[in-house]
C-alpha positions in Angstrom: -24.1 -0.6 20.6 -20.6 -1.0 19.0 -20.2 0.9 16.0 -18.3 -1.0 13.1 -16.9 1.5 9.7 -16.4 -0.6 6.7 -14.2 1.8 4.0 -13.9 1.3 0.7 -11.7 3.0 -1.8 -12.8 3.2 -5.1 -11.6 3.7 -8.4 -13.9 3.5 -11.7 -15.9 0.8 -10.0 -18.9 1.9 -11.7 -20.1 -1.9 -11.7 -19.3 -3.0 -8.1 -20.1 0.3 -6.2 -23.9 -0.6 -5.7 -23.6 -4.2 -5.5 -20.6 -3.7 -2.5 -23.0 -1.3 -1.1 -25.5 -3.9 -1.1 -23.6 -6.6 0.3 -21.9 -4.8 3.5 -25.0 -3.9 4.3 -26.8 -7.5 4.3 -23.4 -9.2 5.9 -24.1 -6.9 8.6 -27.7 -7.5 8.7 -27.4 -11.5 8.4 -24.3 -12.2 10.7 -24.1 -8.7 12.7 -27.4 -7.6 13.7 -26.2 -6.4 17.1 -23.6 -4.0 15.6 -24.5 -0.4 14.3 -22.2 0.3 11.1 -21.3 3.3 8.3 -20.3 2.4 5.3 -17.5 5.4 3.7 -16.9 5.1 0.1 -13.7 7.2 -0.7 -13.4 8.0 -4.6 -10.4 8.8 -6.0 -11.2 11.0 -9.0 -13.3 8.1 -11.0 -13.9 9.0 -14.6 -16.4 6.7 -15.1 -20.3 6.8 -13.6 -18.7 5.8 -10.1 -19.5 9.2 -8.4 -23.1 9.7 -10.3 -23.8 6.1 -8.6 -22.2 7.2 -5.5 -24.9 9.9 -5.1 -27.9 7.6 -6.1 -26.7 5.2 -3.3 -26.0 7.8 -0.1 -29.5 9.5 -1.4 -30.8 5.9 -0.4 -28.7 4.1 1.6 -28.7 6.6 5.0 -25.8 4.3 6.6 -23.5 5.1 3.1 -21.5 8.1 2.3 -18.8 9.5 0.8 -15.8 11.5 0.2 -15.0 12.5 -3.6 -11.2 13.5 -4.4 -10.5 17.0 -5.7 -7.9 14.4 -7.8 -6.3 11.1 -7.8 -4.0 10.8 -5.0 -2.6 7.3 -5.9 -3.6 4.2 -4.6 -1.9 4.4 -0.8 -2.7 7.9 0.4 -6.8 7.3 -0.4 -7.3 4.3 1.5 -5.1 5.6 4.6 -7.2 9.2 4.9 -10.6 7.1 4.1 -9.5 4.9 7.6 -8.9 8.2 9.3 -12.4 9.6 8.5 -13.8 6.6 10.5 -16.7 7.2 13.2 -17.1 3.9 14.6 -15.4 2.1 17.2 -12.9 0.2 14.3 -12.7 0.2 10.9 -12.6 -2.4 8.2 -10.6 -1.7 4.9 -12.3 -3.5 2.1 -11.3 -3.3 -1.7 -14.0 -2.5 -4.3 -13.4 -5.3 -6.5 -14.9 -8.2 -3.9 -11.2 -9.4 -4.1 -11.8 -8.8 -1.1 -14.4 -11.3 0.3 -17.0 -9.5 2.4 -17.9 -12.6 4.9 -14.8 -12.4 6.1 -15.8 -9.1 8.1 -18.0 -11.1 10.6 -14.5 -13.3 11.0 -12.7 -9.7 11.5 -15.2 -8.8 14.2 -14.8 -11.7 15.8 -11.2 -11.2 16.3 -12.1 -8.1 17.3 -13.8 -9.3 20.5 -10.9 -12.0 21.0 -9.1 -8.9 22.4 -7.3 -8.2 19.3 -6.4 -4.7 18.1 -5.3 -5.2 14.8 -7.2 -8.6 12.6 -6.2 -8.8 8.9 -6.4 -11.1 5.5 -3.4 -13.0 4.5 -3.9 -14.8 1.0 -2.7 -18.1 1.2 -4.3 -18.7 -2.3 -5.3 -16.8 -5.2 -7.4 -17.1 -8.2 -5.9 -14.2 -9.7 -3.2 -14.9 -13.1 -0.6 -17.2 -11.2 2.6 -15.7 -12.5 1.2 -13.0 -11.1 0.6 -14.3 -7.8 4.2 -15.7 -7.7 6.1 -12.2 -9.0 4.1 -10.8 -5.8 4.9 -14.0 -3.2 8.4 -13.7 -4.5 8.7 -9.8 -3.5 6.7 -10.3 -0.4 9.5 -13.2 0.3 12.3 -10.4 -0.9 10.9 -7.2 1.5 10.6 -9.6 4.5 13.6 -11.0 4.1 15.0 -7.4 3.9 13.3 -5.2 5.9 14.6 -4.8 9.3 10.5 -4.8 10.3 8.9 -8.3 10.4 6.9 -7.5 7.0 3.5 -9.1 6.9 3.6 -11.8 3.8 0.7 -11.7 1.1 -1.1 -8.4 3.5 -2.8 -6.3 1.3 -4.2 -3.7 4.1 -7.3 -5.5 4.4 -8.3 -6.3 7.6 -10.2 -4.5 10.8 -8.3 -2.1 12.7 -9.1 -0.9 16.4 -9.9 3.1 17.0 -6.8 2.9 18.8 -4.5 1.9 16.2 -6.4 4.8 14.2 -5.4 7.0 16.6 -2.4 6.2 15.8 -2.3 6.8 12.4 -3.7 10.0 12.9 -0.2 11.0 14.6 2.4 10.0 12.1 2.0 13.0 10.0 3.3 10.7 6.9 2.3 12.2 3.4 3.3 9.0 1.8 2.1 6.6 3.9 2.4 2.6 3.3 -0.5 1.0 5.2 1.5 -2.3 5.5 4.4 -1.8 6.7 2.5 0.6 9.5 0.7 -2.5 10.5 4.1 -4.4 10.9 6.0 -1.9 12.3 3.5 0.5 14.6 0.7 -1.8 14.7 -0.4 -3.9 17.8 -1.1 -7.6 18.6 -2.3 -8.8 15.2 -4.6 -11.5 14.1 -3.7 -13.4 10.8 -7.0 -15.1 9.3 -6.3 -16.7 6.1 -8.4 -16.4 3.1 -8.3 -17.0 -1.3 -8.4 -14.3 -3.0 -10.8 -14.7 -5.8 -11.2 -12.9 -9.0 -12.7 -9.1 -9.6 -16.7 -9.5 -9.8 -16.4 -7.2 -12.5 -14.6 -4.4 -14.6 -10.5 -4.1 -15.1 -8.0 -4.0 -13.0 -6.5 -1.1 -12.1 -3.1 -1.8 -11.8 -0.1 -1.7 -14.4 3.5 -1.7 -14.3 3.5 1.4 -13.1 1.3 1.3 -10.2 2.8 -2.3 -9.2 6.3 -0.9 -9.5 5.5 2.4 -7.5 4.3 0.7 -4.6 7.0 -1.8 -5.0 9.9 0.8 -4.4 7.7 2.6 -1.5 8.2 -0.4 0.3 11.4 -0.7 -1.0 12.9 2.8 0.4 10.4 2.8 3.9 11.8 -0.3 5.1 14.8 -1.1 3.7 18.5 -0.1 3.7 19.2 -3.0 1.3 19.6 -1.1 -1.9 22.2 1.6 0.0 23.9 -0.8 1.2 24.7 -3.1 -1.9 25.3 0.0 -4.0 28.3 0.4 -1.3 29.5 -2.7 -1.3 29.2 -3.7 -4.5 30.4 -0.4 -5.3 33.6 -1.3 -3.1 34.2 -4.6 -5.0 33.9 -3.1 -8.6 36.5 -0.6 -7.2 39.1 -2.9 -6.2 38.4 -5.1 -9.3 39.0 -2.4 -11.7 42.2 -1.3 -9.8 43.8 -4.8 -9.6 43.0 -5.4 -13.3 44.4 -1.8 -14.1 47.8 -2.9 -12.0 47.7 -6.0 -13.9 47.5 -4.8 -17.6 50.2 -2.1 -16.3 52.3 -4.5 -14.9 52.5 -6.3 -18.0 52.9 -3.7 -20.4 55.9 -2.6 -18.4 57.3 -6.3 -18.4 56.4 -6.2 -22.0 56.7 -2.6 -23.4 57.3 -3.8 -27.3 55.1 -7.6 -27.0 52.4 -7.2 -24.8 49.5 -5.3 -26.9 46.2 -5.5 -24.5 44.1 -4.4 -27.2 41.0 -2.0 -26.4 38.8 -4.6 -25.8 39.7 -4.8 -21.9 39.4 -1.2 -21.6 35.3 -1.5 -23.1 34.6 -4.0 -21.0 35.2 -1.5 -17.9 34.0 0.9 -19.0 30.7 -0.8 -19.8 30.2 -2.6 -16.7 31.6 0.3 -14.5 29.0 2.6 -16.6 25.9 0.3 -16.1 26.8 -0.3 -12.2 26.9 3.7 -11.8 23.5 3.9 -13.5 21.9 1.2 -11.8 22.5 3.0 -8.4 22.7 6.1 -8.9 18.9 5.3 -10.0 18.6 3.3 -6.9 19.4 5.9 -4.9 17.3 8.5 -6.6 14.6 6.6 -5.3 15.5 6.6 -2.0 15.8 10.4 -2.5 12.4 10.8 -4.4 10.9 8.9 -1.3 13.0 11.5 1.1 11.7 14.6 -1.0 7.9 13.3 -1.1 8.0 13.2 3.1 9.8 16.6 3.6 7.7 18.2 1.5 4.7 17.6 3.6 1.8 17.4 1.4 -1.7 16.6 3.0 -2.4 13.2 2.2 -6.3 14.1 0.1 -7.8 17.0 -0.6 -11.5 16.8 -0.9 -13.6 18.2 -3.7 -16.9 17.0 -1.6 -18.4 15.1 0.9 -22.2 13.3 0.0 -24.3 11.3 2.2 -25.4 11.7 6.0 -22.2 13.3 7.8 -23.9 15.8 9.8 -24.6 13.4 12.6 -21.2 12.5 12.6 -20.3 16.0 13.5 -23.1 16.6 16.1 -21.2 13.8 17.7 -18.4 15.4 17.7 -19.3 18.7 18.8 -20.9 17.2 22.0 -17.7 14.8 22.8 -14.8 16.7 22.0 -13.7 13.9 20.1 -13.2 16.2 16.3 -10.3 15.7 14.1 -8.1 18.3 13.9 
């Protein structure tokens, strides 16, 4: 019996842990009865009831467990260890929130068995905030049109991915990795199944400017040369500007000595837009270099604090096929 591992990274979820609990389990009992299935919560330093409730459901639910983070290790490295922790034969990322819908893991599966390595959600619609949903269609539209790797428009990271491709992600040794752009550029032949995105079920969103920004900019620096490049270019061209109008205003003054005054105003105006030009990349570029410092520095992506639930089996498994993470 094929083994399917549904994982699920949560964050102060303390009112959807039990009910997402609840409804993998009966997808899998109503639409995939002939599958076997583990469900691996991975909690990334909740401050909320989300690990008491995490205990209270492995104690009862022998098919759930979980991994708790020693800390928060952002919202990309959790996800990407959680898939690596997988047991089964492929693993489905899901989001906490049921923005993610859960029926669509029976139309994952099925993708599955097409022959497909690789089967993920695409939004095509969205009842989130719609400005928000047009900021994030316009920097999907921005990254694809940047990247030199065919990005994946409106991917999330949720989708069902093959052992194989987790093999795979096993080897790239990436402490900051970005699950999406993997899939584009690594990943095998893909299946796109569209979907709406509906609201959270319940509870706040997690994400701020911050957090919307910091992933932004990961993408940003992985798979773009973009931001190097115009800071060159555009660095060139303010160059030669400020040269020729220098020439110019010389020119004249020497034409001129005693009638020509060019005032200081010309000479603020340089300086200004020379000054903010230089910030503006030189901050571009730091991020590039933050990006460049975070990889060399080779941080593991999660440490864990603990490990609840029914993982013993798991390693038995292990043991007898040679098959344990190292």
């Amino acid at each position: 019996m094929k083994k399917i591992s549904v994982v699920i990274p949560c964050y102060n979820e303390e009112e959807n842990v039990q009910a997402m609990a609840e409804a993998v389990e009966k997808e899998f009992h109503d639409a995939l009865p002939q599958y076997d299935y583990e469900i691996i919560f991975i909690d990334n330093d909740s401050r909320d009831r989300t690990r008491d409730l995490l205990r209270l459901i492995t104690a009862s639910h022998p098919k759930v467990k979980a991994i708790l983070n020693a800390r928060n290790f952002g919202q990309f490295n959790s996800p990407y260890y959680g898939l690596m922790q997988m047991q089964g034969d492929a693993a489905v990322l899901l989001a906490c929130d049921f923005q993610d819908p859960v029926e669509m893991i029976r139309e994952f599966v099925k993708g599955w068995e097409e022959g497909y390595k690789i089967v993920i959600g695409v939004k095509t619609k969205s009842d989130e905030n719609p400005l928000v949903y047009r900021l994030r269609s316009i920097y999907y539209w921005l990254i694809k049109k940047w990247s030199n790797v065919e990005q994946i428009k409106q991917f999330t990271g949720f989708g069902l991915y093959d052992r194989q491709f987790i093999e795979v992600l096993k080897k790239l040794d990436d402490p900051t990795p970005f699950l999406r752009g993997v899939v584009a550029e690594l990943g095998f032949r893909h299946k796109e199944i569209s979907y709406t995105q509906p609201k959270r079920r319940a509870g706040k969103t997690h994400n701020n400017f911050y957090t919307l920004y910091d992933g932004a900019m990961l993408s940003f620096t992985s798979y773009t040369k973009i931001g190097l490049r115009l800071a060159t270019f555009i660095g060139f061209i303010g160059s030669f500007a400020s040269f020729a109008v220098a020439v110019y205003f010389l020119i004249r003054k020497l034409t001129d000595w005693y009638g020509y005054q060019a005032g200081i105003a010309p000479l603020i105006l340089l300086v200004t837009v020379l000054g903010s030009m230089q910030l503006l990349f030189i901050g571009l570029i730091g991020e590039y270099i933050l990006s460049i410092n975070q990889r060399v520095m080779k941080r593991p992506l999660v440490v864990e604090e603990e490990r609840i639930g029914n993982w013993e089996d798991d390693a038995d498994k292990d043991e007898k096929t040679g098959d344990g993470e190292q």
